[in-house]
Residue frames as a rotation matrix with the C-alpha (Angstrom) as fourth column:
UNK 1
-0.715 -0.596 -0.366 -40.05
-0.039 0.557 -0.830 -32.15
0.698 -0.579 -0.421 -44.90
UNK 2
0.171 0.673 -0.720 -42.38
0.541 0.547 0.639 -33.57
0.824 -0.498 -0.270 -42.39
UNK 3
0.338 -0.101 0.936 -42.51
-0.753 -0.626 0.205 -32.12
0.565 -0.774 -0.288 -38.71
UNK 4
0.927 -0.338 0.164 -41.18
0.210 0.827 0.521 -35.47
-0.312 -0.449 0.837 -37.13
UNK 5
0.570 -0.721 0.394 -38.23
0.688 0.157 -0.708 -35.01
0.448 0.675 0.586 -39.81
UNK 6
0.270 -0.316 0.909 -37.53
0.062 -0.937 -0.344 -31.35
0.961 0.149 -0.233 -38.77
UNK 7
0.759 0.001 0.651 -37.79
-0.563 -0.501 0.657 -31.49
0.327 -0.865 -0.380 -35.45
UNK 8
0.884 -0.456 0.103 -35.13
0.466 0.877 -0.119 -34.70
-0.036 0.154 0.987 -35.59
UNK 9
0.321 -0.589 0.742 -33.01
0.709 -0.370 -0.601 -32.27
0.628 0.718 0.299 -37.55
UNK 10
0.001 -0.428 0.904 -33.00
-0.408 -0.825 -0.390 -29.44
0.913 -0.368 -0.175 -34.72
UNK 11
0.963 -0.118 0.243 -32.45
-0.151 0.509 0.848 -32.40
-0.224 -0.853 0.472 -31.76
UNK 12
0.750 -0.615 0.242 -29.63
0.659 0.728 -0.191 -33.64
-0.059 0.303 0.951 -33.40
UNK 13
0.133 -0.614 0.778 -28.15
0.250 -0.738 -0.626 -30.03
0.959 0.278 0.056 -33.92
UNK 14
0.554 0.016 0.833 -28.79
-0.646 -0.623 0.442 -29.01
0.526 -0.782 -0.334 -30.45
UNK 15
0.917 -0.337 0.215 -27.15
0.112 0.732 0.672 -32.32
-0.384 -0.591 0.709 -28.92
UNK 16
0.469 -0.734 0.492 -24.13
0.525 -0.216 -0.823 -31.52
0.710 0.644 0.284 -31.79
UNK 17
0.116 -0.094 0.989 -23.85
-0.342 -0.939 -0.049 -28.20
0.933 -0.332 -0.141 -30.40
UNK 18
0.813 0.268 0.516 -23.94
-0.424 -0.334 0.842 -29.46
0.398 -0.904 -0.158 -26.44
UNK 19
0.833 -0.442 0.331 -21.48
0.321 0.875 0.362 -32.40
-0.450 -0.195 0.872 -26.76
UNK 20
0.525 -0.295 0.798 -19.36
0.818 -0.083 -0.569 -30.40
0.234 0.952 0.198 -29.02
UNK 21
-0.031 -0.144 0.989 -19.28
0.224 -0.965 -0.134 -27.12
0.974 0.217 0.062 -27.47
UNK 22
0.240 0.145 0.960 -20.72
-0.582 -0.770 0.262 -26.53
0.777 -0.621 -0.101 -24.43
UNK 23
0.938 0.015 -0.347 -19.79
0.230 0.723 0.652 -29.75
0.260 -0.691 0.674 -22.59
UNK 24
0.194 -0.960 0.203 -16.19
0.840 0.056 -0.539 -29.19
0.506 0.275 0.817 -23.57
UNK 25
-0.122 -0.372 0.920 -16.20
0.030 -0.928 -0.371 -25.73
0.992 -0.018 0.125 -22.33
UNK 26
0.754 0.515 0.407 -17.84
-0.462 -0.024 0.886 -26.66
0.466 -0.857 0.220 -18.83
UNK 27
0.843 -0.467 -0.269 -14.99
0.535 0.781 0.323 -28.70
0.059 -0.416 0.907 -18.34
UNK 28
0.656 -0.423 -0.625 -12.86
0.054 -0.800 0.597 -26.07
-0.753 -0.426 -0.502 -18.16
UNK 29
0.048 -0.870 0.490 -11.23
0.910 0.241 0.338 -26.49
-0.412 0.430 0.804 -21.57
UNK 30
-0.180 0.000 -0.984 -12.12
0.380 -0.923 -0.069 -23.39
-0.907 -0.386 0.166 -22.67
UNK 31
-0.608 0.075 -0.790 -12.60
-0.788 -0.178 0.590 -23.28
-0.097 0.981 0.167 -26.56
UNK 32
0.524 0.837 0.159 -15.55
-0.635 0.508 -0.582 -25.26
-0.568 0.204 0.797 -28.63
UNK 33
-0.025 -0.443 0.896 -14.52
0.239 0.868 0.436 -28.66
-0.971 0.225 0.084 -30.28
UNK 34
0.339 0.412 0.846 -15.65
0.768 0.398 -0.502 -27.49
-0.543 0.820 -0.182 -33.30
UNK 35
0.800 -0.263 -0.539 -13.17
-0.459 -0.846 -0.270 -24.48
-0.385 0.463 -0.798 -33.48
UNK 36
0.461 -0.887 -0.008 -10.14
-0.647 -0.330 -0.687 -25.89
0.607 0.322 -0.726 -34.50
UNK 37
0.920 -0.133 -0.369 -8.68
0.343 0.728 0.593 -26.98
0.190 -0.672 0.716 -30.95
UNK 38
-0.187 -0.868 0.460 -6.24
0.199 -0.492 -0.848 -24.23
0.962 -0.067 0.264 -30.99
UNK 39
-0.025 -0.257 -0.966 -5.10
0.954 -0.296 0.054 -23.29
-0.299 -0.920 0.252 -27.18
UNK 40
0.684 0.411 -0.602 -5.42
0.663 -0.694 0.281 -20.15
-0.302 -0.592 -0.747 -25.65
UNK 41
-0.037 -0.820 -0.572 -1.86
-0.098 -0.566 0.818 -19.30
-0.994 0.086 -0.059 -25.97
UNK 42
-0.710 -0.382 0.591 -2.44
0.557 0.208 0.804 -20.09
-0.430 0.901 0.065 -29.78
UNK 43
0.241 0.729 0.641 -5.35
0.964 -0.259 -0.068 -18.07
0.116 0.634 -0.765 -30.29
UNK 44
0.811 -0.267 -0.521 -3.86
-0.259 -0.962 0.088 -14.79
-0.524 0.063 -0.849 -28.67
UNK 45
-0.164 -0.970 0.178 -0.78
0.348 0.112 0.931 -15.73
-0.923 0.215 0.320 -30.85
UNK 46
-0.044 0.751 0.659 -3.31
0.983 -0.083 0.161 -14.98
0.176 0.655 -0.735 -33.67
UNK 47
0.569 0.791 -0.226 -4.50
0.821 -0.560 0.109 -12.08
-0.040 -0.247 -0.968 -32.16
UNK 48
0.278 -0.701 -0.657 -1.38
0.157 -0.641 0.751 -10.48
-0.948 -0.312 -0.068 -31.63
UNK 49
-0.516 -0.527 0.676 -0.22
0.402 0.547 0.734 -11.44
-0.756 0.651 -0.071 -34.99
UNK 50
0.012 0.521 0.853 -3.17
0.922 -0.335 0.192 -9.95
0.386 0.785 -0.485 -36.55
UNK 51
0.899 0.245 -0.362 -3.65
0.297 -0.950 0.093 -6.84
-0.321 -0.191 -0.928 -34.43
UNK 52
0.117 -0.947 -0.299 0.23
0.387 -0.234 0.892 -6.51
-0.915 -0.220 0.339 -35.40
UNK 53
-0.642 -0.089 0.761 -0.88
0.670 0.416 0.614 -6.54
-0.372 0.905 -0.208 -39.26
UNK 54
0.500 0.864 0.056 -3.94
0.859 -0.503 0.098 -4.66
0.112 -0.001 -0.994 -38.67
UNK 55
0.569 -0.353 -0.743 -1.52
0.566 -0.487 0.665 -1.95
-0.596 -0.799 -0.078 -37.21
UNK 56
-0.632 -0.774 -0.031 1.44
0.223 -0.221 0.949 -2.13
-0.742 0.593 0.312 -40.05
UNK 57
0.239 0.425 0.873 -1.68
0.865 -0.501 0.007 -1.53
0.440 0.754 -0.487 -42.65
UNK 58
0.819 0.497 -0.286 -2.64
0.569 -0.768 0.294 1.69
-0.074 -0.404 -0.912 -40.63
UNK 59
-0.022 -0.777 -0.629 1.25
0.028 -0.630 0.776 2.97
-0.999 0.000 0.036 -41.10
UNK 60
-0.787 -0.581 0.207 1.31
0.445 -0.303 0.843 2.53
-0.427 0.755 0.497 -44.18
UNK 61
-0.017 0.522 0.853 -1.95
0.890 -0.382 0.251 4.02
0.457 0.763 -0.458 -45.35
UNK 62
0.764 0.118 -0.634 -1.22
0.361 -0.893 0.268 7.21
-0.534 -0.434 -0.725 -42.98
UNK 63
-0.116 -0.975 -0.189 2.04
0.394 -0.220 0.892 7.12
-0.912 0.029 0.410 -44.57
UNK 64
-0.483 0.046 0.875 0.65
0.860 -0.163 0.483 7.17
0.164 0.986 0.039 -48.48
UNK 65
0.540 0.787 0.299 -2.37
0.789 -0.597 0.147 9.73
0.294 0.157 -0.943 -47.26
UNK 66
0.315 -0.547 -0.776 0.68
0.255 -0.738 0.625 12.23
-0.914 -0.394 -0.092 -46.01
UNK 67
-0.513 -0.607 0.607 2.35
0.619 0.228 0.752 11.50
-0.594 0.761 0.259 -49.29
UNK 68
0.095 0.816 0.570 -0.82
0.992 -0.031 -0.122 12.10
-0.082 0.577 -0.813 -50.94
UNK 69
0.941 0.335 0.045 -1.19
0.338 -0.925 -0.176 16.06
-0.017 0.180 -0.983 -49.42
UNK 70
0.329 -0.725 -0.605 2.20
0.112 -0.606 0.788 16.77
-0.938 -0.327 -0.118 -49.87
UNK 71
-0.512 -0.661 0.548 2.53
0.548 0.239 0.801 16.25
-0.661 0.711 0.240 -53.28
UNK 72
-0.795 0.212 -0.568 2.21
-0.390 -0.896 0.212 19.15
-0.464 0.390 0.795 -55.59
UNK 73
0.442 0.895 0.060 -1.06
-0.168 0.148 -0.975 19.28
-0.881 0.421 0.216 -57.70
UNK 74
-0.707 -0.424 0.566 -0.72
0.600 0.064 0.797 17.61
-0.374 0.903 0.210 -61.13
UNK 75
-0.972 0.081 -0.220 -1.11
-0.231 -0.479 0.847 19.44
-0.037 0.874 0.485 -64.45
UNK 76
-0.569 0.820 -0.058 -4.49
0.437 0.361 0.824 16.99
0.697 0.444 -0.564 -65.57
UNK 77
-0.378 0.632 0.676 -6.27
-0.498 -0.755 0.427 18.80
0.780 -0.175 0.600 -62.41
């Protein structure tokens, strides 16, 4: 690829990326065009939603690793 070609290639990204992203955000919307377009209150709805998942794993693997040392030693060693 040519150096005219390339450098084309990283104008065009960087104008992407300003019109796209950072204009939007300056305007006070607050999220990049190119995420989605989910609202605030919809991304912590996410967030909660996962940390809430992230959480119910963590009971149950404390729950199996209790299981785990309470349960007599088997026969096979």
């Amino acid at each position: 690829m040519s150096t005219w070609a390339a450098a084309l290639v990283a104008a065009a990204a960087i104008g992407f990326t300003y019109f796209f992203c950072v204009r939007p955000m300056m305007r006070g919307r607050g999220h990049c065009g190119m995420s989605g377009g989910a609202s605030r209150e919809q991304q912590r709805g996410v967030t909660k939603r996962e940390i809430a998942d992230l959480r119910e794993d963590l009971r149950i693997l404390r729950a199996q690793e209790q299981l785990r040392r309470q349960a007599p030693p088997s026969a096979d060693g």
